[in-house]
Structures are given as C-alpha cells and as structure tokens.
C-alpha positions as CSV (number, residue, x, y, z in Angstrom):
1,X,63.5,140.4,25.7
2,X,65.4,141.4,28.5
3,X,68.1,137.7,28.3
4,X,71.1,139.1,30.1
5,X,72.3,137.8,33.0
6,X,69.6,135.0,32.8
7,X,66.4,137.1,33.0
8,X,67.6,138.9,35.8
9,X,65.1,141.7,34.9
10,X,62.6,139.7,35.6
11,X,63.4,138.9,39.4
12,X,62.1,140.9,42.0
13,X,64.4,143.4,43.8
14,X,61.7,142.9,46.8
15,X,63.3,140.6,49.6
16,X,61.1,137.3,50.4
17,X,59.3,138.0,53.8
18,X,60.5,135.5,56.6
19,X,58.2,135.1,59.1
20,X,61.4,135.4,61.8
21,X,62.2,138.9,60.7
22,X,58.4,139.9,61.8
23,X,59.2,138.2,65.7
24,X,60.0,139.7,68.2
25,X,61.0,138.3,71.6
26,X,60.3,139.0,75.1
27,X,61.7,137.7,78.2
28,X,59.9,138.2,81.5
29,X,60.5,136.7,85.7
30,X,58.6,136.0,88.5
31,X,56.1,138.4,86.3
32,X,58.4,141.6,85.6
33,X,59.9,142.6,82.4
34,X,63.4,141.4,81.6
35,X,64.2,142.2,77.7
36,X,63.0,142.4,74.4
37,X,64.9,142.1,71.0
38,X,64.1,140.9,67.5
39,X,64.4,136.8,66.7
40,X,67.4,137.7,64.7
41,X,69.1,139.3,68.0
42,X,68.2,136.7,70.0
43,X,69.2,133.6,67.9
44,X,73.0,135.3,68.3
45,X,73.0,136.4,72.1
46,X,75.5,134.4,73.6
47,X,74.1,135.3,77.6
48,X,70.3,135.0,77.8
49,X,68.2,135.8,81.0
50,X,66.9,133.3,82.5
51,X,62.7,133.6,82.5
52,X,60.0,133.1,80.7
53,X,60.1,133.7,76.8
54,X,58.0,134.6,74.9
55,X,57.8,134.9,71.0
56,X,55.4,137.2,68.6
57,X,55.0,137.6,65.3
58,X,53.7,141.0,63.9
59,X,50.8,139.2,61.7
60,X,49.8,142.4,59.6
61,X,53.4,143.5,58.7
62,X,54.5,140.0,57.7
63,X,51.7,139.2,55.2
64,X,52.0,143.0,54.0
65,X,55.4,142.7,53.2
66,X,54.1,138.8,51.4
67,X,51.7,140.6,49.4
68,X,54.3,143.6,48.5
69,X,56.5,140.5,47.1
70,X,53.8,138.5,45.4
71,X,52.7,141.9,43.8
72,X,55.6,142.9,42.7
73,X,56.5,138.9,40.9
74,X,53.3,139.4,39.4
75,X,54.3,142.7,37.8
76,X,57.2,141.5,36.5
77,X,55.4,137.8,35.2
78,X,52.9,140.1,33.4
79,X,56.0,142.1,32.0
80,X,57.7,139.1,30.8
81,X,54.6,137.9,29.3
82,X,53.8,141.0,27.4
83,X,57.8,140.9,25.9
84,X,57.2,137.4,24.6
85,X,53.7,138.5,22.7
86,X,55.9,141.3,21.5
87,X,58.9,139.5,20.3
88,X,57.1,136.2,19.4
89,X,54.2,138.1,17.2
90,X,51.3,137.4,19.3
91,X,48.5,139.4,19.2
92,X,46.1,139.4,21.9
93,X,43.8,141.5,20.1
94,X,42.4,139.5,17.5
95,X,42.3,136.0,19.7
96,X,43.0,136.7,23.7
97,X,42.1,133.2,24.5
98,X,44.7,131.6,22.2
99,X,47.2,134.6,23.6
100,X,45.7,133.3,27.2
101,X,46.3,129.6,26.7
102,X,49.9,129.9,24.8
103,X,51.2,131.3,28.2
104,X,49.4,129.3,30.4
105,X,51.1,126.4,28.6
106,X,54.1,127.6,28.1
107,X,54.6,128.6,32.1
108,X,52.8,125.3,33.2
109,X,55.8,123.4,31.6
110,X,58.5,125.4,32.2
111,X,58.3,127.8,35.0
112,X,60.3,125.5,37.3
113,X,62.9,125.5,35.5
114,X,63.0,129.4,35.0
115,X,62.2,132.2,32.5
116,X,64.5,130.7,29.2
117,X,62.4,127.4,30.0
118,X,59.0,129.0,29.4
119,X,60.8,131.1,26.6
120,X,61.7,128.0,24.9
121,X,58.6,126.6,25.3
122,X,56.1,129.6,24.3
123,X,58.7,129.7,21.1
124,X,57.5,125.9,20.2
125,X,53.7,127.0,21.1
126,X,53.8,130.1,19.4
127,X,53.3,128.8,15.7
128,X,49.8,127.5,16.6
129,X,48.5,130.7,17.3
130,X,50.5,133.3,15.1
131,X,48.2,135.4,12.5
C-alpha cells in the first residue's frame, strides 16, 4: 500500500474544474465592443468600463475538464482497491461478489473520512471473506 504521506498516491494530480476558470467576460456600450478578459482577470481589475456585461461559460471545456478529473479519481479508487485485495488476501477470482461487497462496505463507511478510514475498515471486513 502506498501509506506515505497519508495516501497521497492516491490523490489526483488533476486540478478540480471551477466553473469560473471556464468564464469569460465581455463588456459592450451603446452596442459596440468594449473588452473581454477571463472571470479571474476581471474579479481583480481595479478600473472597469462602464457598459453592459456580459458573462459565458465555455459549457464543453468545463464538463471535459470534470470528466478528465472524475476519470482520473476513478483510476486511482480502482488502484487503491486493487492494493487492498493484494495486501489484505482477497481474491476476486474465486468469489467477486464477496470481493465486490467488502469494498463497497468498506468505502460506504469510511470514504469521508479518507483512504486509512476505508483501510481500517476493509482490514475489519476482510476476515469474512478471506479463502
């Protein structure tokens, strides 16, 4: 298992998407364009035009960049998963659905409170299902 620095290797390097870093603004008057910038560059501009603004949010990049997060969790979960079969003795080839529900347990109780939590927890839940 990969313990140091409190499961660290289990954390995505992948930045969580905020839905601000996909805006962009635009500022137009009396119907002619002004400026555009990023949300970010806007929320610190000390001198803004005066004019209409106007904010949008680049839909298909943010939930891209969700999904490249969420896939990425996922492949780390799964990795974590497949370290505590390993280190715990569980085989997933003679009963997967024991294998299945040890993990679904063990996360259901402890997953808020981290990966040691669900460690601890798939140790407990481990000797019902060893061969």
């Amino acid at each position: 298992m990969n313990r140091d620095d409190n499961y660290a290797y289990y954390k995505t390097k992948v930045a969580y998407p905020s839905r601000a870093d996909f805006t962009m603004v635009y500022v137009t008057k009396k119907g002619s364009f002004v400026m555009s910038c990023s949300l970010a560059d806007w929320s610190i501009r000390i001198n803004k035009p005066e004019g209409t603004v106007e904010k949008d949010v680049n839909e298909e990049a943010y939930k891209a960049a969700m999904k490249e997060y969420h896939k990425d969790q996922a492949r780390l979960n799964l990795a974590f998963r497949h370290d505590l079969e390993n280190e715990y003795g569980v085989s997933r080839d003679s009963n997967p659905d024991k294998a299945d529900k040890l993990y679904s347990l063990a996360w259901d109780y402890g997953h808020s409170a981290g990966y040691g939590e669900v460690e601890s927890h798939y140790d407990t839940f481990s000797e019902l299902v060893r061969d």
